[in-house]
N, C-alpha and C positions, 0 to 999 in steps of 0.2 A: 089551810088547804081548802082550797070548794069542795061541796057536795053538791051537783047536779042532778035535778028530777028529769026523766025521759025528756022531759019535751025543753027542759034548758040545756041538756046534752047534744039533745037534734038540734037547735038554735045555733047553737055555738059550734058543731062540725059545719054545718050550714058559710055561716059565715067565714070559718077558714077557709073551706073549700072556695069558698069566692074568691079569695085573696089570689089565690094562683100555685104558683109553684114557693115554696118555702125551704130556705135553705135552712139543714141539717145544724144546730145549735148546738153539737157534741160529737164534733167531727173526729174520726179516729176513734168513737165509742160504737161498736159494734151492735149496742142497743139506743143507739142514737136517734134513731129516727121515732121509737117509740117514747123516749126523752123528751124527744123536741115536743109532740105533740102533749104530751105532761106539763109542761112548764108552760106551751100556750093555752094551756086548760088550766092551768093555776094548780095540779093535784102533784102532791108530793111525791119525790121517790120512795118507792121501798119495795123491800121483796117478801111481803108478807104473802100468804096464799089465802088470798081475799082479793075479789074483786078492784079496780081501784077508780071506779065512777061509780058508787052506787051501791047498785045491785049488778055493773056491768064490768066486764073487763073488755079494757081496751085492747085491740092490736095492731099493727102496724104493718107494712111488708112495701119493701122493695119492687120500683117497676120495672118490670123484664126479669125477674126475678124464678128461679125452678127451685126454689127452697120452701116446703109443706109450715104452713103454719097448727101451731099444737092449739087446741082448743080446750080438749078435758085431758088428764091425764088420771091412767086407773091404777090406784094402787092399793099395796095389801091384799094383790091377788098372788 
């Protein structure tokens, strides 16, 4: 699994975003698109609650999209 520092993180969105449009690598996986960009960033799956670059958590979202992306979630309240 890579661990990327800030500036090999920006590097590397950088460069996929050059590429263009990228087609969905886990079609029919509802969390696909957040996949896909996992597996071209070489970082494993898991569903630990940890970040999963770093110090950064990655997201992902649909375009044309009306579904709120979650950032922190509180709990124990």
């Amino acid at each position: 699994m890579n661990t990327y520092t800030k500036e090999q993180l920006i590097e590397r969105l950088t460069q996929l975003a050059e590429m263009g449009y990228i087609k969905n690598g886990r079609f029919g996986n509802v969390g696909g698109i957040g996949n896909t960009l996992e597996d071209y960033l070489g970082i494993g799956e898991n569903n630990l609650p940890i970040p999963n670059a770093a110090e950064w958590e990655l997201k992902t979202q649909r375009a044309k999209t009306t579904s709120l992306t979650t950032l922190f979630h509180l709990e124990g309240v």
